[in-house]
Steps between C-alpha positions, in 0.01 A plus 500: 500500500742477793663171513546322816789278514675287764904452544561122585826434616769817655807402397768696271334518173195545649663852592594528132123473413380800732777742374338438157142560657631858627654538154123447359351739744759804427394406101182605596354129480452431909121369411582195746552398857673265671304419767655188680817310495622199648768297605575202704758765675399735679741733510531493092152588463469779770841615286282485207197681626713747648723578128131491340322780751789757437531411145125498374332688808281150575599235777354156424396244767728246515465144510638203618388283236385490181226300559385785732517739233265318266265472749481826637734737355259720247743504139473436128828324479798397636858569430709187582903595608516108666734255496474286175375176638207679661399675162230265407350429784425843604396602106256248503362507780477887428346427184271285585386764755411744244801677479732611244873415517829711446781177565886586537696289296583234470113430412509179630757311697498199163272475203274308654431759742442790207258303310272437832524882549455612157220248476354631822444803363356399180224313713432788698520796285803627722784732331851328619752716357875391562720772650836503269594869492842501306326403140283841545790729560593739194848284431282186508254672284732658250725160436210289432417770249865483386454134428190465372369817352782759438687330235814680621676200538303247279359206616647309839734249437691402835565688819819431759498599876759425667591659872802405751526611875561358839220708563256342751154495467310651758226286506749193466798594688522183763514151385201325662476163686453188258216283558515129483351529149653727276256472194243658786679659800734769497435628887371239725657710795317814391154321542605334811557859641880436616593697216586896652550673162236766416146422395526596132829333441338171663207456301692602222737222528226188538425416164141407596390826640697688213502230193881562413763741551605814306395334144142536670508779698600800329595278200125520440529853391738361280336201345241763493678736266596260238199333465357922472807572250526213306218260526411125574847281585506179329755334721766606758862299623631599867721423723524654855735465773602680834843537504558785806629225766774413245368139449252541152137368654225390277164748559327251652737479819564934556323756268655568183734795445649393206314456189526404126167486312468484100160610376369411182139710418270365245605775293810364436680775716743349714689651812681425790479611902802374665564701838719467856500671819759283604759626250766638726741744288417673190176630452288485199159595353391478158130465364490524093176407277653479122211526199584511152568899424694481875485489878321637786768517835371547834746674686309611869703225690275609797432260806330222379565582160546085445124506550363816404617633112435898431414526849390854679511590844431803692906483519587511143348450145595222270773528229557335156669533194375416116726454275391464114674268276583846268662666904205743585505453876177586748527599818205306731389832579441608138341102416275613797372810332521374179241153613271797697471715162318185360231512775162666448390688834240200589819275479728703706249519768400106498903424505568828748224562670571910646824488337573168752820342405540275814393142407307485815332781536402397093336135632346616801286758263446262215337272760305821672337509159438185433320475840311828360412336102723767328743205421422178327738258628869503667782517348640226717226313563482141674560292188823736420599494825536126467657490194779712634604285810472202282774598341723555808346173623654339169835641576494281797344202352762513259778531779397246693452257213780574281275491180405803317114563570252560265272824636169385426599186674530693849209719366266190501636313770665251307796541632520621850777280697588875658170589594364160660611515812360839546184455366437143779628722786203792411265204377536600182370192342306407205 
């Protein structure tokens, strides 16, 4: 069964997605098409069709909305590399169209707009599977084993992350325009098009096309990994500042990048995430989860690497040392081997499908067989998706009202001071 699927939206990651779709076909599992794309730019999606005819021998029709696709493109599904705010919007109305849904992350741009995806596809039978790729990387895979499984360190107690650079952000790296508002605006001038700065740093920067800074952009991967390490939180304490200008700014006036957040998991593990890249001098990076038998150090300190723990990249491979409470010491490369030695052949296939061990090219085939019924359910689906920005989103609720926040309370809505705003500019109402 060839699957047909549609790209919707040609921007960076989206780029990301089709180098993992060329990685499938040289693994000998090319049973798909794409066979349109689309994008409100031009350019971007003739870019895109272009990258996908050399790469996959195919050129898709492109076009210019995704309304158009629905109605005439001829697909199975759609792949969604949008900006956040547009997520559920296009999902549904995908859904509701009959087809399936692969969504970038963050799911949703605020809970409210997971649970009417996720719910969306429970009414119509749709898979909606949440595109996180660091959690199925073999780092990602072997720590949560570490921590759960292994016993090699006993149980979880408390992690510490802690990282220190003046380090920009790329995705960050100009202070925006304030709005009049700053529980709601963070780039009026961006919307009102005087604003020159490039596309993806623009929508990037207005909180209600992105629904936060770097806590909720790649800080979902983040949020994402704990929750996949470590369980439910109970409650989390932040406070989050920008301090680059030289004048300390709460988040609600310039995007945070400066942060201090206290976790405490239902588990009783506790941990910290405090992080700057506006820490001008000496450097630092350190990322330690401490059990009862010992500790578990991430020591990749790759780009990103305040977001993404154990992370792999075509670049390098992650790096990590164990050390037991009696001083055997692990390499990551031996925990690696050690966590694949406990697979059966079934498992190693379902985790690395063709030997896969890019996190993409692993979701993109999960939902290729899902869309096929060789695969119950995602691994991400659009109830875990939601739980997962939840979490960032109670970061920021507990910023912005100096309380610690309860997660269940952001969860169900109870508390959601943060998230209002968004949620009555997208109509987002009960």
């Amino acid at each position: 069964m060839t699957i047909r699927l549609a790209l919707i939206g040609c921007g960076s990651i989206s780029r990301r997605h089709v180098l993992s779709m060329q990685d499938l076909q040289l693994r000998g599992r090319g049973d798909f098409v794409v066979s349109a794309v689309c994008d409100a730019n031009q350019e971007a999606a003739t870019e895109r069709a272009d990258m996908l005819e050399e790469l996959l021998g195919v050129r898709p029709a492109i076009f210019p909305t995704y309304q158009a696709v629905i109605a005439e493109a001829e697909v199975d599904a759609v792949d969604l590399c949008l900006p956040h705010g547009l997520h559920h919007g296009v999902a549904v109305d995908s859904m509701e169209a009959g087809l399936h849904v692969l969504c970038e992350k963050p799911l949703g741009i605020t809970v409210k707009a997971c649970r009417l995806m996720a719910e969306t596809a429970e009414k119509t039978g749709k898979v909606l599977s949440t595109a996180a790729p660091h959690r199925r990387h073999p780092g990602q895979r072997t720590a949560r084993w570490i921590l759960n499984e292994s016993g090699l360190i006993g149980s979880p107690q408390s992690f510490f992350h802690s990282f220190r650079s003046a380090t920009v952000l790329r995705r960050h790296e100009q202070e925006p325009a304030k709005g009049p508002d700053p529980a709601s605006l963070w780039a009026e001038k961006s919307r009102s098009g005087g604003d020159q700065r490039p596309e993806h740093i623009r929508w990037r920067q207005d909180r209600l096309m992105s629904g936060g800074g770097p806590v909720l952009d790649s800080g979902f991967h983040y949020c994402d990994s704990l929750r996949y390490y470590l369980g439910e939180v109970d409650k989390v304490y932040a406070e989050l500042r920008a301090v680059k200008s030289g004048k300390p700014l709460p988040f609600t006036e310039a995007p945070e990048d400066t942060v201090f957040v206290t976790f405490a998991f239902k588990s009783g593990v506790t941990g910290t995430w405090a992080w700057s890249v506006a820490a001008p001098g000496e450097e630092a990076y350190d990322v330690t989860f401490y059990g009862t038998r010992g500790s578990l150090r991430e020591t990749t300190n790759a780009p990103f690497s305040i977001f993404h723990l154990f992370q792999r990249t075509s670049e390098f491979r992650e790096t990590a040392r164990l050390t037991g409470a009696d001083g055997t010491i692990y390499s990551m490369e031996r925990l690696v081997e050690m966590h694949r030695a406990t697979l059966s052949p079934e498992e190693e296939e379902f985790l690395y499908p063709g030997g896969a061990t890019d996190g993409f090219s692993v979701e993109i085939w999960e939902f290729l067989e899902l869309l096929r019924g060789n695969r119950e359910a995602p691994e991400i689906d659009g109830w875990e998706g939601m739980r997962s920005i939840a979490l960032g989103d109670a970061i920021y609720e507990s910023a912005l009202t100096g309380e610690a926040i309860r997660y269940e309370d952001v969860l169900s809505g109870a508390r959601s001071s943060y998230q209002d705003p968004i949620d009555a500019h997208w109509g987002l109402t009960d």
